[in-house]
Steps between C-alpha positions, in 0.01 A plus 500: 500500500800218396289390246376796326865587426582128379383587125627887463848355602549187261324705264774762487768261621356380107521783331852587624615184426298503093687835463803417599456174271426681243822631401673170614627298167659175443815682582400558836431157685618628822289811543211204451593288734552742760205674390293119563687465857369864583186420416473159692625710828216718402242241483667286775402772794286408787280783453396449136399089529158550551234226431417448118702449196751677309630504144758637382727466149794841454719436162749717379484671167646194335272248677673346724303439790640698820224349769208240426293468805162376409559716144267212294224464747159642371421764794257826509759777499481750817435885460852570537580300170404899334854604663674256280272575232521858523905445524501347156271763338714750561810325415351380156275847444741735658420789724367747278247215353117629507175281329341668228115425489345668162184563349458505134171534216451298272355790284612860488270694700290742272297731703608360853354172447648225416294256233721173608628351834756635748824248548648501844850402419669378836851400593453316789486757762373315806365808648264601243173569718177689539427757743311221709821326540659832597231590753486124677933470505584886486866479619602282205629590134273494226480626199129618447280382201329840545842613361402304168210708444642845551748440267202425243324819616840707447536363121140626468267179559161551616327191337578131391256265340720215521625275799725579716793190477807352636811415227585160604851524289702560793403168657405345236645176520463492892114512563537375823747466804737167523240299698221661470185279470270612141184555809708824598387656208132365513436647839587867388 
């Protein structure tokens, strides 16, 4: 049971410690440091060394580096990384933040059809999944692609000769993940 609570607790022992940073400046060396110390005590406890390996790199909002433990060595990150991550979403997005997928023609529709293709015009909601998704992992979020369609329906869609197609713009000069191999997209 020890272990299991190892990466919950540096994980938020991390994202106290990147919030807190956050709003430390070059004016504030000492919150830093003491901030680095806490975090050492944190990562110093009996109950949270546990067999494998650990990096870790907090800087303050001027970059000044607070703790470097490990912080440059290439490592798969662990689940609870999405604490941090989620952390800095809502710090940078705010609160009241919400992804906006939408689906546009590429032609007027005349009659309810739609003589062109249908854009799907994302902004990088991670969530965005069919109804398959939502039947095999029903207690997560997602925003439904069946959505997409009903809003078609509502604006009076009941044909399209085109394609249906994803707007790349958003992305656009980030095909793939840092690191990812070109075979990830080859094996879709």
């Amino acid at each position: 049971m020890r272990s299991r609570l190892v990466a919950p607790a540096v994980a938020c022992a991390l994202l106290l410690a990147t919030t807190g940073a956050a709003t430390a400046g070059p004016a504030e060396p000492e919150r830093s440091r003491r901030l680095g110390a806490g975090l050492e005590a944190v990562l110093a406890r009996p109950e949270l060394r546990v067999p494998g390996r650990l990096g870790v790199r907090v800087t303050d909002a001027a970059g000044g580096v607070v703790l470097d433990r490990g912080g440059h060595t290439p490592l798969l990150p662990a689940s609870t990384l999405k604490l941090v991550t989620a952390a800095a979403a809502l710090r940078t997005l705010g609160p009241g933040f919400r992804y906006v997928t939408r689906v546009v023609a590429t032609r007027q529709p005349d009659d309810g059809v739609v003589r062109g293709d249908i854009v799907v015009v994302g902004s990088g909601d991670p969530a965005l999944a069919t109804a398959t998704y939502g039947r095999v992992e029903p207690d997560r979020p997602r925003t439904p692609l069946e959505a997409l369609a009903g809003q078609l329906r509502r604006a009076g869609v009941r044909r399209v000769t085109g394609r249906v197609v994803g707007d790349p713009g958003l992305l656009a000069h980030e095909p793939l993940a840092a690191g990812w191999p070109d075979r990830y997209l080859d094996s879709l």
